[in-house]
N, C-alpha and C positions, 0 to 999 in steps of 0.2 A: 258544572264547568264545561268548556269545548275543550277538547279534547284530540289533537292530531295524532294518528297511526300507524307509523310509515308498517309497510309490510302486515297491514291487517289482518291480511289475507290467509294468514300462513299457520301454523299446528298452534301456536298459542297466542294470535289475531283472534282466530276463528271460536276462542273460549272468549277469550279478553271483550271485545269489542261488545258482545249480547250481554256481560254481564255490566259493563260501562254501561247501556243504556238502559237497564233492568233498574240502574240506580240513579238515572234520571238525566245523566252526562250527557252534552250533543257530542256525539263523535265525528272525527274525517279520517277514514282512511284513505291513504294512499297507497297504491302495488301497484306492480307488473304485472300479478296473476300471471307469474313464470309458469305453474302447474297444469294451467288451464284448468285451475278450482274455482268450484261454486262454492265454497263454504258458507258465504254471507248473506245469500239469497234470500233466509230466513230474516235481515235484519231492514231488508228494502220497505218494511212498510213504513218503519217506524220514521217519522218525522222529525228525527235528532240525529237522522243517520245518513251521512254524505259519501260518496265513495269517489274517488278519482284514480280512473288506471293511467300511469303514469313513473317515472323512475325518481326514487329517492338523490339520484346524484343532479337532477335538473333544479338548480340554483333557481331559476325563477321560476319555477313550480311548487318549490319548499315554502320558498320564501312567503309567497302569493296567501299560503293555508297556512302556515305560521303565524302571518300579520295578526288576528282574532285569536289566536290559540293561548287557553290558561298553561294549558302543559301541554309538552310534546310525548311518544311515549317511541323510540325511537329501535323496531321491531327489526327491518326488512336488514336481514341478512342473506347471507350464504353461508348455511349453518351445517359445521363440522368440520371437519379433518380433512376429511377426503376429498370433499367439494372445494375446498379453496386449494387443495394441493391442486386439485384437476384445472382452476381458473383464479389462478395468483391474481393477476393483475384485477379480475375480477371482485376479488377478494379486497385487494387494497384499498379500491374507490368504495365500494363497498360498505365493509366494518370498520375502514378508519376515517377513508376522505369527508364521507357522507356525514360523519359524526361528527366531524372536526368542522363542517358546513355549518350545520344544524347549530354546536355552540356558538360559532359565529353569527351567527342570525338572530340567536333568542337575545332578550333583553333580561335584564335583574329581578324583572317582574316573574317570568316565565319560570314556568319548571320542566328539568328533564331526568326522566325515571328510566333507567337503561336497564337492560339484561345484560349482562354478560356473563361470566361461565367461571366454576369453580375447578373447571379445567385446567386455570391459568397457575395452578398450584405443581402441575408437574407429576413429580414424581413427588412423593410425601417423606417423613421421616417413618419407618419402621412403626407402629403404634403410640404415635405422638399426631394427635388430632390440629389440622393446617386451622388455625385463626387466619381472624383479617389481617392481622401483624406478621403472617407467616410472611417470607421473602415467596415472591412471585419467580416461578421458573418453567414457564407454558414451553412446550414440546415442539406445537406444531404451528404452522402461518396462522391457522384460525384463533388458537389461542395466545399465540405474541399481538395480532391484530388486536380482539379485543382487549387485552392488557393494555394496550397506546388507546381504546379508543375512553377505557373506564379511566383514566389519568387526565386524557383532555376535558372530561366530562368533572372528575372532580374540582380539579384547577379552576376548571370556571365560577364555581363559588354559587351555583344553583343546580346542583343535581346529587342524583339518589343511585348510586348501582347494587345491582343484586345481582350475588355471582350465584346464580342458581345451578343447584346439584343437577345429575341427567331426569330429566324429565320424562316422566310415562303416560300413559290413559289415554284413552277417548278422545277424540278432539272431529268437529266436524271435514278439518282438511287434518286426514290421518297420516302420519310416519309410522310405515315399518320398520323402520332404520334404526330406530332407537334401542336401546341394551333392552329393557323391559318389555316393552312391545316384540321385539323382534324371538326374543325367547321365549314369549310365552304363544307369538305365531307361531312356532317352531317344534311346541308341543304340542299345541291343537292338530298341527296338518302334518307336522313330520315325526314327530314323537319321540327325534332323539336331536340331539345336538353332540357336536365333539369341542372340547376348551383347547382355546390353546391361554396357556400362562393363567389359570384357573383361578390364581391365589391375590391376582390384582384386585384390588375394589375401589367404590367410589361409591359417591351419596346418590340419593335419588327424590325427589319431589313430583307429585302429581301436578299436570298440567291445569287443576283447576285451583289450586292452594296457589300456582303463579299469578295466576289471574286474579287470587285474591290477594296477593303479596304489593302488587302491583295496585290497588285499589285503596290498600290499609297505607302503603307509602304516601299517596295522594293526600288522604287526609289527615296526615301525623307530618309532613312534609317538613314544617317547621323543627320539628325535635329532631330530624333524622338526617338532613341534607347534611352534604360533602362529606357522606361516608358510603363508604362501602359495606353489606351485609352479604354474607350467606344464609343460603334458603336451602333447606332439605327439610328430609326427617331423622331426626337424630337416634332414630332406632333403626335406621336404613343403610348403615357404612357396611355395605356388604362383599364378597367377592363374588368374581360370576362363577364361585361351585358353589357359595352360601345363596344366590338368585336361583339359582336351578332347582336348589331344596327348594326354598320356596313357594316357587312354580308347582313343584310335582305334586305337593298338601293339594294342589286343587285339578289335578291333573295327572291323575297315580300314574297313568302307563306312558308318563316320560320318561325317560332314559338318554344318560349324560355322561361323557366320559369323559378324562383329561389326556390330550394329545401329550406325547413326552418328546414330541419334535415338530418343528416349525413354533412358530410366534405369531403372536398380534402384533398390526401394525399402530396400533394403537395402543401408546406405552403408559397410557395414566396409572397409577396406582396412588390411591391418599386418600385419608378416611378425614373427615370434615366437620369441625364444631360450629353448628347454629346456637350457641350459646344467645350471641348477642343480637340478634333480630328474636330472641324469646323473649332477652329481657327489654326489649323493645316494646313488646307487646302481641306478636304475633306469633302465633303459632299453628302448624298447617295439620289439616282435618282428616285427609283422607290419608289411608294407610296405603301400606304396598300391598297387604292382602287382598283390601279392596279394590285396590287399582286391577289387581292379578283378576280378580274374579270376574270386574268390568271389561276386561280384555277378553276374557274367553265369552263374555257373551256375544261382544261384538265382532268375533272373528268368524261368527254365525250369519255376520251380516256382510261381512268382507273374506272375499277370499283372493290371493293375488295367482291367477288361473289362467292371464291371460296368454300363457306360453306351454299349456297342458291341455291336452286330447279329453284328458276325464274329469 
């Protein structure tokens, strides 16, 4: 199939796209390469592989790479919390205008396979796992935004959204930022972390099980459209003092403590059933151990140093 990319470029572009062409897809990405990342340098040889730097909100720039496109796969955010709190308006055109473009654009023929964030769950009930039937109650701009933009997406009557758990691992354009990455950077170099609100949790899925989530949607497309799915690992609703254990099995001289003043600014707490994209057919490979243990080898190759003497 061809295949358009908005936001290629970016922590799960940079899985995505090499595995889309590994299976034989011509791909186009589109970004800004806001990071000034090379992630994709590795995919220039290949001759299915198109790249355009250019902004997701430029109407006749979408439109142009859409005309040929089987599916769209509709990437390029400003992803989190904090970032859309820092550029609302940013934000806006963004994860909702952009998307609200895009369904306008495609035809009946086209497919669109969104991300969006299991985020959009809120706060949860007390040990009562959030289904797709849960009521939606997102927190913050980022996840009200994508909540408006997974609705315009299913309305249209040709698309797929996957409200994926927080995502971890490897990825050639790397985040620190992330719950898992960032703690288990934080053992490697700093060795201790302190919690604030310890007992909040949330799901997690590896960044390359998204890129195969995204792949399996593609071709089940027919069985699964104008629904929504959750994507984690269902043995992964953890809190960040159940992460930190985790962590430390591979990583003994971590040390983790619970602050009993101040808070996260970040208020999710909700633990998340993948039931129904299991019994869909998929189910995702890589554990959180494995991810854990991948992160510590690569934090061998990454070190963020650029503001330290030694």
């Amino acid at each position: 199939m061809k295949i358009l990319v908005t936001g290629g470029a970016g922590y799960l572009g940079s899985v995505l796209v090499p595995f889309l062409l590994q299976q034989g897809h011509s791909v186009v990405v589109l970004d800004n390469f806001m990071y000034n990342q090379t992630s994709l340098l590795d995919c220039c040889h290949d001759e299915k592989f198109s790249v355009v730097r250019g902004d997701t909100r430029n109407k006749e720039l979408v439109s142009r790479h859409l005309k040929d496109a089987d599916a769209v796969f509709p990437l390029a955010c400003l992803t989190g919390a904090p970032l859309c709190a820092q550029d609302p308006i940013g934000a806006q055109t963004i994860l909702f205008d952009a998307i609200k473009m895009i369904v306008e654009l495609t035809s009946k023929n086209q497919m669109i396979i969104f991300p969006t964030t299991n985020s959009g769950y809120g706060v949860g009930e007390k040990g009562k796992h959030c289904t797709e039937k849960t009521p939606l109650r997102p927190i913050s701009l980022y996840g009200k935004l994508k909540v408006q933009a997974e609705d315009a997406i299913l309305q249209s009557g040709r698309g797929i959204t996957l409200r994926l758990a927080t995502a971890f691992g490897v990825s050639p354009r790397m985040r620190l930022d992330l719950l898992v990455n960032d703690f288990t950077y934080r053992a490697v170099y700093d060795r201790f972390v302190v919690l604030f609100e310890a007992q909040f949790k949330r799901n997690y899925i590896h960044v390359r099980d998204v890129a195969k989530v995204f792949f399996y949607s593609l071709n089940h497309f027919d069985k699964m459209k104008n629904e929504p799915y959750n994507v984690g690992l269902s043995d992964a609703n953890l809190s960040k003092l159940e992460l930190c254990q985790e962590i430390r099995k591979q990583v003994p001289e971590f040390y983790f403590v619970e602050s009993k003043i101040g808070e996260d600014p970040d208020k999710r707490d909700y633990i998340v059933s993948n039931e129904k994209i299991e019994k869909a057919g998929f189910k995702p490979e890589v554990s959180l151990s494995q991810g854990i243990r991948e992160l510590v080898k690569g934090y061998k190759i990454i070190k963020r140093n650029q503001f330290a003497n030694v």
